[in-house]
Legacy VTK file of the C-alpha trace (Angstrom):
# vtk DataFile Version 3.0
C-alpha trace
ASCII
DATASET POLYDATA
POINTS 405 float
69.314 116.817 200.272
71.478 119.735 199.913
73.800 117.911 197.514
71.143 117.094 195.463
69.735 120.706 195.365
73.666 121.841 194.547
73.311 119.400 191.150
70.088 120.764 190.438
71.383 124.484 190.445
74.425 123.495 188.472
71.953 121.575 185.638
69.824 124.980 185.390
73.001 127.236 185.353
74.006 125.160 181.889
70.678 125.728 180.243
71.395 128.892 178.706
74.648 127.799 177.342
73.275 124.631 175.803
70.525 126.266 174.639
72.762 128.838 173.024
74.563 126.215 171.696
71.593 124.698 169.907
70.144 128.104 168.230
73.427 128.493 166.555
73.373 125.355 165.336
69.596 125.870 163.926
71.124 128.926 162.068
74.321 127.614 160.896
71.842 124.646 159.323
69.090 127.339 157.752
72.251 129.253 156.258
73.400 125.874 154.753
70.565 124.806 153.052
69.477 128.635 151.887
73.319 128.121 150.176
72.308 125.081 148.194
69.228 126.208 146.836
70.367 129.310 145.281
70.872 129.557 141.328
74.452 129.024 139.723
76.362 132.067 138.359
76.318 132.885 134.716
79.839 131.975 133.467
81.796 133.624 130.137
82.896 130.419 127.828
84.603 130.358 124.877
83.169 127.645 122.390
83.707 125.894 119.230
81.752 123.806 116.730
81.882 120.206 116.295
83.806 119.479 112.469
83.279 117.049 110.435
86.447 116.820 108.800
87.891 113.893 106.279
90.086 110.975 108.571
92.588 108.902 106.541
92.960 105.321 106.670
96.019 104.599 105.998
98.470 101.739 105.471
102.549 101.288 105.918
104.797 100.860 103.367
108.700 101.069 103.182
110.555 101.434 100.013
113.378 103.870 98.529
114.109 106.854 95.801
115.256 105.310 92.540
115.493 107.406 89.149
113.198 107.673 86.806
115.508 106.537 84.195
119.500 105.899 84.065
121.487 105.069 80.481
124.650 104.285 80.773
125.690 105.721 77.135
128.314 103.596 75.318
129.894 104.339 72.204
127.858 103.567 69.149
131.362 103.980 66.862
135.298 102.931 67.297
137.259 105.343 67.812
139.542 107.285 70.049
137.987 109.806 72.868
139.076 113.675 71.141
137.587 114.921 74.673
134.763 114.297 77.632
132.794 117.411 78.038
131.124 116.541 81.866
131.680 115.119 85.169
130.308 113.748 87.837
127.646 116.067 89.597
126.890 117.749 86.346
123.479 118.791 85.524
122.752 118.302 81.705
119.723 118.842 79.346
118.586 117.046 76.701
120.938 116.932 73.499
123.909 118.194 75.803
127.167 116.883 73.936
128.632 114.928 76.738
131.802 113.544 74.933
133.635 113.635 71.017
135.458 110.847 69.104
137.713 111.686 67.021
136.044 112.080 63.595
138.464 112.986 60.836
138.623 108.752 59.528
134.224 109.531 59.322
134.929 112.804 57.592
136.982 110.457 54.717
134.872 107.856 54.301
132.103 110.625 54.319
133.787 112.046 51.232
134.373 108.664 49.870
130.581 107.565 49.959
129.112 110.988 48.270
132.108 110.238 45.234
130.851 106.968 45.265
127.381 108.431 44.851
128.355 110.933 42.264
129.575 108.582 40.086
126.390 106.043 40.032
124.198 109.474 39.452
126.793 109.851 36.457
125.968 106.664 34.943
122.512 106.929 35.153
122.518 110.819 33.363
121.925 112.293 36.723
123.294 115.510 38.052
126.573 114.844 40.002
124.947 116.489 43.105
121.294 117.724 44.109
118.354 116.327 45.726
116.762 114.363 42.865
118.182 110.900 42.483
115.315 109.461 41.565
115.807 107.518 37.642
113.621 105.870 35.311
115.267 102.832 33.018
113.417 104.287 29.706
115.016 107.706 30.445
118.323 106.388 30.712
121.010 107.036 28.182
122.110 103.691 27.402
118.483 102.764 27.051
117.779 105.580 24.813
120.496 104.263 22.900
118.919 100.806 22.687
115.708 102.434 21.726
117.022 104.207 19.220
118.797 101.392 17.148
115.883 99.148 17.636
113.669 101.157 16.023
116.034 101.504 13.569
116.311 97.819 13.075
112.705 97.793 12.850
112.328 99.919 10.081
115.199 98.169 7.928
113.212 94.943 8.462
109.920 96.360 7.460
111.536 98.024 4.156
113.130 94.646 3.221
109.794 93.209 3.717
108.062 95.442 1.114
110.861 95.586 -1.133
110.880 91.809 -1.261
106.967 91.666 -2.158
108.079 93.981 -4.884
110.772 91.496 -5.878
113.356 94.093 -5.357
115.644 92.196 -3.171
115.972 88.740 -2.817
115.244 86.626 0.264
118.916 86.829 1.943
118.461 90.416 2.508
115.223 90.318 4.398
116.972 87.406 6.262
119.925 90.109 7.245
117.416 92.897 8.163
115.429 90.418 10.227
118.670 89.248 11.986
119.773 92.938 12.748
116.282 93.809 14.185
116.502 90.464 16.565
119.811 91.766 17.427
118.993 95.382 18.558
115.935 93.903 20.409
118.386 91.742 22.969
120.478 94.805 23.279
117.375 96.604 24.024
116.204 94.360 26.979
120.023 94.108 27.697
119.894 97.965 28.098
116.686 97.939 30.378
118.362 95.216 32.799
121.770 97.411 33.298
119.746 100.507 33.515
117.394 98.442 36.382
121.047 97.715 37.782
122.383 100.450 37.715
119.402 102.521 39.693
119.931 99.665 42.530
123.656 100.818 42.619
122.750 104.567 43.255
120.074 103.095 45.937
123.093 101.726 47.446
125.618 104.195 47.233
122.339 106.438 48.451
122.334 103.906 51.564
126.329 104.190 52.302
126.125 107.981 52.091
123.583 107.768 55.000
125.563 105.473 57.005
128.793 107.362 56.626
127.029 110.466 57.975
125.177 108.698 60.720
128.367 107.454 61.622
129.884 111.087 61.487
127.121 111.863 64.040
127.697 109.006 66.462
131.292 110.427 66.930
128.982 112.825 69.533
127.807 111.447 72.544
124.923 113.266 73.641
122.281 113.234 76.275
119.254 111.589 75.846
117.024 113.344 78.314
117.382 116.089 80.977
119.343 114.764 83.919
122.392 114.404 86.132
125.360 112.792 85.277
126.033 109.922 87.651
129.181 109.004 86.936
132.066 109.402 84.319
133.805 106.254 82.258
136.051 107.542 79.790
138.994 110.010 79.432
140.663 111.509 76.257
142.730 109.387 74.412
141.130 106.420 75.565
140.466 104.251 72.712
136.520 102.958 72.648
135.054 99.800 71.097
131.317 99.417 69.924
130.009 99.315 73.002
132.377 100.939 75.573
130.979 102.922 77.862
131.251 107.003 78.458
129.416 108.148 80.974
125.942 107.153 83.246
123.429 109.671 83.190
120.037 109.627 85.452
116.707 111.732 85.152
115.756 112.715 88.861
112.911 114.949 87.777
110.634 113.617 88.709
112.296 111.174 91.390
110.506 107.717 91.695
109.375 106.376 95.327
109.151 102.488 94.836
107.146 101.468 98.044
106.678 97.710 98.830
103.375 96.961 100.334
102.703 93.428 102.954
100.328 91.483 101.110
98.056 91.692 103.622
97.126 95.423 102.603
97.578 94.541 99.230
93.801 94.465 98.351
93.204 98.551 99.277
95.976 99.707 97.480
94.964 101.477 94.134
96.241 103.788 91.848
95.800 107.066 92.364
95.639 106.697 95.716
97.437 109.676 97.984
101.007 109.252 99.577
102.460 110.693 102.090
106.367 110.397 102.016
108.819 111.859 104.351
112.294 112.201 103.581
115.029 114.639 105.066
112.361 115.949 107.629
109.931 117.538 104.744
106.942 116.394 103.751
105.651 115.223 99.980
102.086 114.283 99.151
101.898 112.535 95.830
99.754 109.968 94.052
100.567 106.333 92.965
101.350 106.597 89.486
102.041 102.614 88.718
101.758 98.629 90.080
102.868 95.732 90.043
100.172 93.186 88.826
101.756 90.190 91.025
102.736 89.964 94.804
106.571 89.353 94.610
107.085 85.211 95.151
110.240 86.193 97.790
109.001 88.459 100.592
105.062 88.868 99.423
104.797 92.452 98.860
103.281 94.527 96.847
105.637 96.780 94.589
103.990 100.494 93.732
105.536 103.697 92.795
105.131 107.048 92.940
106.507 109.970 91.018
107.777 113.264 93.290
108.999 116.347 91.603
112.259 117.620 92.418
113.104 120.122 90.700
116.193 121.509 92.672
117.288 117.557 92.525
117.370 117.951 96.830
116.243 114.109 97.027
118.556 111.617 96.112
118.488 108.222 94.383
118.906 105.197 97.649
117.517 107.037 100.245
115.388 104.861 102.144
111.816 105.509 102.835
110.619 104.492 105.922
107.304 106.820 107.046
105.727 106.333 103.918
101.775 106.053 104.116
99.240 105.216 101.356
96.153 106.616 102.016
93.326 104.100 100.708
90.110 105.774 102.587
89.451 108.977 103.516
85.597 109.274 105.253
84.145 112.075 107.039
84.555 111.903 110.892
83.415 114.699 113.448
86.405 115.884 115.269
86.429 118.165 118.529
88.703 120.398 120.068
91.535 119.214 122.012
91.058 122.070 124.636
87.616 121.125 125.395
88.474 117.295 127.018
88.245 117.079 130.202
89.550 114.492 131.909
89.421 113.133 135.563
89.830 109.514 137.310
90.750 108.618 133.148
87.371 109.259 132.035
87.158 112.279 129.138
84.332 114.305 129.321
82.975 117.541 127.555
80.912 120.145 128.250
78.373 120.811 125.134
76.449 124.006 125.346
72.450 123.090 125.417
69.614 126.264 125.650
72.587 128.218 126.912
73.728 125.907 129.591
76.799 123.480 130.261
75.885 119.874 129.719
77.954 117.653 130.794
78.643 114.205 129.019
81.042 111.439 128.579
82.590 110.817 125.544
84.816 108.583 123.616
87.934 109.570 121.677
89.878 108.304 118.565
92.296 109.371 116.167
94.253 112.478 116.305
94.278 115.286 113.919
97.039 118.028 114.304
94.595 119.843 117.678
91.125 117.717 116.939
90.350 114.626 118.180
88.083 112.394 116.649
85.030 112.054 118.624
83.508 108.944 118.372
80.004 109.447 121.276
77.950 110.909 121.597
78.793 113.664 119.704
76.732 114.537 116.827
77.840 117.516 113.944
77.605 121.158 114.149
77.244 120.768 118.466
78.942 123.489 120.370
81.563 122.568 122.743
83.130 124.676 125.189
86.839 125.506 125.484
88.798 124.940 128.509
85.745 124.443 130.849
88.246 124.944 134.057
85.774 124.583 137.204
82.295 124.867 134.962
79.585 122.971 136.627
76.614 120.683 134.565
74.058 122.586 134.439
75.543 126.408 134.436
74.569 129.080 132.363
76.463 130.214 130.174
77.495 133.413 127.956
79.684 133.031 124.984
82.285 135.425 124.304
83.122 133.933 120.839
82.125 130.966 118.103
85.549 129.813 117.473
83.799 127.028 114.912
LINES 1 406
405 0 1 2 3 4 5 6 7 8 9 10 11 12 13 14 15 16 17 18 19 20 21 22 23 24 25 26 27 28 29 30 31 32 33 34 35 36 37 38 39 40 41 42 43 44 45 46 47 48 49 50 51 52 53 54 55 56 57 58 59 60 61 62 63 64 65 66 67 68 69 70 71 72 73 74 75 76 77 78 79 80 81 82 83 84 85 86 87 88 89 90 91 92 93 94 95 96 97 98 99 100 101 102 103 104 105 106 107 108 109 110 111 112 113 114 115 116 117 118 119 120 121 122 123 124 125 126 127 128 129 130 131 132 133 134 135 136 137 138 139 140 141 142 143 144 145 146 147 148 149 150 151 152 153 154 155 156 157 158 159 160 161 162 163 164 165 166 167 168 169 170 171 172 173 174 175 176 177 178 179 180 181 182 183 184 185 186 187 188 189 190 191 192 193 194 195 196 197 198 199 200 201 202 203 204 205 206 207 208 209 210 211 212 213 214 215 216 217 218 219 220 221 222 223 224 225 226 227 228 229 230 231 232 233 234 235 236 237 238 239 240 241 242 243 244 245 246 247 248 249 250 251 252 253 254 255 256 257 258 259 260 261 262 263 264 265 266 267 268 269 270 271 272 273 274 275 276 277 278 279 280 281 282 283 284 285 286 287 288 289 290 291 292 293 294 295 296 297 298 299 300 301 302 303 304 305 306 307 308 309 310 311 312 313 314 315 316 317 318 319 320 321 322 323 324 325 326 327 328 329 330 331 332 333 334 335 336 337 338 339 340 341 342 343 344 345 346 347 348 349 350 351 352 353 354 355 356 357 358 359 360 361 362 363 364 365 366 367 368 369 370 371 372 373 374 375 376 377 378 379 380 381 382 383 384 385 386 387 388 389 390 391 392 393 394 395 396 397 398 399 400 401 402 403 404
């Protein structure tokens, strides 16, 4: 009995604790739930607006720089080289004499065809020199000649004629009269035919004084458009052939990109289309300035090409182009900040701002421009997004400090 009283006594001494015990727990549970309830704290955000922005499509190609023209320029006369005026390296313009023949043999036969011409003017009554080599037969001398003693013939004839009617003279001499006049009309036509030949000599002596002096002229090599000289051929006192060459020249002003295309993007390529080239490290946007109608038979690609300026001649024909990209659509796409993804357990989120609160969503990404990302859902244009959410909560007010759109 007394044990059981001593158990009894020790039960009622816990009470108090337990129940102590129990009351804080009650309050720890009311304090709790009085935390849940109340509202989130207004939070300062930065935000920016959804773009919509233009996304190339592009496609691959690989290709090189070429020039945009290259003569090799050969001698157009014989002759010996008098001296070579450029080197390799050399920049040149247009008409630049780039090497001399010798040219005192062309300065004889020079001479030789305007003698020759002076003395065909001479036969045909001409001035020895001038401009006007034109000639008429009729106003020739040696048909004026003609002319003269056929009309002269003509009126001895016609005299006889009458005198003979009169029964002046007898028959013989109106035969004599008639046989002069006959006469002086072949030498007339005779006359007419040398003066005819005679104008076809001075059109040829005309034509040999041209050549001689376009040969004079072709003793100067000179450049044919604005370039670079590639490479020298000749030296002085080299003797040339027709045909020989002098020196290679190339125009690299514009420079041409030739870009081969698979044939599998073939079909989008068009002229005018943008390309982006990179060579040395820089940049060049330019546009697709010719074709090829066929797909090569060998490899099955597509040849275009493309003209880049280069002015300071810093890109050089045979460099290889390997980041070259044709762009052959360009649509609108809504892109999104970089700094507002979110991402945790690999799924991107962002926070749009909705009747001044942070709503949360899921979204899906694609293509990258420069600090936007495309944002493919559910994004929509002109939404607000906010910047580097941190710890924001769905559902939290917020205040915006800036529009950064």
């Amino acid at each position: 009995m007394e044990r059981y009283l001593n158990r009894i006594a020790n039960g009622c001494a816990l009470l108090p604790a337990i129940f102590l015990v129990a009351v804080s727990g009650c309050k720890e549970g009311e304090s709790a739930s009085r935390g849940q309830s109340q509202p989130l704290e207004t939070k300062q955000v930065r935000i920016a607006q959804v773009q919509k922005l233009p996304a190339e499509e592009t496609v691959a190609a690989t290709g090189s720089l070429v020039a945009l023209d290259r003569a090799v320029l050969s001698a157009k006369v014989p002759g010996r080289v008098a001296a070579i005026v450029v080197d390799m390296g050399e920049v040149v313009k247009a008409g630049d004499l780039l090497a001399q023949i010798e040219k005192r043999d062309y300065e004889l036969r020079l001479l030789q065809a305007e003698a020759a011409l002076a003395q065909a003017r001479a036969l045909l009554g001409l001035v020895l020199t001038g401009e006007e080599d034109k000639a008429e037969p009729e106003k020739t001398s040696i048909v004026k000649e003609a002319r003269a003693r056929l009309n002269e013939a003509e009126k001895n004839r016609d005299r006889s004629l009458k005198l003979r009617e009169e029964g002046v003279i007898p028959d013989a001499d109106v035969e004599t009269a008639e046989a002069a006049y006959q006469v002086a009309l072949s030498r007339y036509d005779e006359a007419i035919h040398e003066a005819k030949n005679r104008i076809a000599t001075l059109k040829e002596r005309q034509a040999e004084l041209a050549m001689a002096e376009q040969q004079l002229k072709d003793t100067e090599i000179r450049a044919p458009f604005p370039g670079i000289v590639e490479r020298r051929q000749t030296s002085p006192g080299e003797y040339l052939s027709v045909g020989a060459p002098v020196a290679t020249v190339v125009r690299v002003d514009p420079i041409r990109a030739r870009l081969e295309v698979v044939e599998t993007d073939a079909p989008r390529v068009r002229l005018g289309q943008r390309v982006h080239l990179l060579v040395g490290g820089k940049q060049h946007d330019v546009k697709i300035s010719r074709m090829s109608p066929v797909i090569a038979a060998g490899n099955l690609v597509l040849v275009v090409e493309a003209d880049v300026p280069n002015p300071n001649f810093e890109l050089r024909p045979g460099s290889f182009l390997k980041d070259a990209e044709i762009v052959v659509n360009d649509p609108p796409v809504l892109f999104v900040p970089r700094s507002a993804i979110s991402t945790f357990a690999g799924i991107q989120k962002i926070f749009f701002v909705e009747q001044g609160k942070a709503v949360e969503k899921v979204v899906k990404l694609g293509r990258e421009k420069g600090d936007l990302l495309e944002g493919l859902g559910p994004v929509e244009a002109d939404a607000m997004v906010v910047l580097e959410p941190g710890n924001l909560r769905n559902g939290q007010p917020v205040e915006l400090l800036a529009n950064d759109s």
